[in-house]
C-alpha positions in Angstrom: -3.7 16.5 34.0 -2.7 19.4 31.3 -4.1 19.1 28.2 -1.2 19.6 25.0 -2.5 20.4 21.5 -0.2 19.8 18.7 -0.9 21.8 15.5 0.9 21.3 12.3 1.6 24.3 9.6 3.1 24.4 6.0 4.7 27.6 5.8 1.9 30.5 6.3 -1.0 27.6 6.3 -2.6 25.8 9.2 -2.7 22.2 8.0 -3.7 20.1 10.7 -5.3 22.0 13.6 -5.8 19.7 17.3 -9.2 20.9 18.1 -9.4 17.5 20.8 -5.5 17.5 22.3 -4.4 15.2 24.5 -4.4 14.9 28.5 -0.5 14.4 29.4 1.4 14.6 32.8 3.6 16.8 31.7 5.8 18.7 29.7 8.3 16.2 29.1 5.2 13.5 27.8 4.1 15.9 25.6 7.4 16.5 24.3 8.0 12.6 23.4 4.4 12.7 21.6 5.8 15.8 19.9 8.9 14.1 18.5 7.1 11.1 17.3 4.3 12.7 15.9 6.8 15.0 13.7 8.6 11.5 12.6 5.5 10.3 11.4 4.3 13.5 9.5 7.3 13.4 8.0 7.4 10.0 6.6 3.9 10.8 5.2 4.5 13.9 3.5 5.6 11.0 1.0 8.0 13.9 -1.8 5.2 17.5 -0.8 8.1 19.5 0.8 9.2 21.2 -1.6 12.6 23.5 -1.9 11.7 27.1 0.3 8.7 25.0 2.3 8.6 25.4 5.8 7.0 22.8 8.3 7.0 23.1 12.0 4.9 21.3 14.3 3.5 23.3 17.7 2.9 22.1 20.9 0.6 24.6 22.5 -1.0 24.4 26.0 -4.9 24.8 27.2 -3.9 28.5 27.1 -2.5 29.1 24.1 1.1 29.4 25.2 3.5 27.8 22.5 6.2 25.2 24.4 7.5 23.6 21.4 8.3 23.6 18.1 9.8 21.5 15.5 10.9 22.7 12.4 11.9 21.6 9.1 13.5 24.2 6.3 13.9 22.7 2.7 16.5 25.3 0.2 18.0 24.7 -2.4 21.6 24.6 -2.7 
């Protein structure tokens, strides 16, 4: 089975690296892990994004190679 790692930045910073990832079937596993996981991070973040922050997850494979990402932009106005 392919191994997913999903990393978490803050703008410019590497917050959360997944130095262990997570053995998945496939893509489409990894992408319903992805989804939750990003629901959850959100919650938590409990009023730290602040206006101009930038948070994305990444779901990267053994390789390297980036296959998703899930963004959140706060602005003002």
């Amino acid at each position: 089975m392919p191994r997913f790692y999903f990393n978490v930045r803050n703008g410019d910073r590497m917050n959360d690296r997944d130095e262990l990832g997570q053995e998945l079937p496939d893509r489409r596993a990894a992408w319903e892990i992805a989804t939750r996981y990003a629901g959850d991070s959100l919650r938590d973040l409990d009023g730290d994004l602040q206006p101009d922050d930038d948070w994305r997850l990444e779901v990267q494979t053994e390789d390297g190679a980036r296959i998703f990402q899930i963004s959140i932009r706060a602005r003002l106005g």
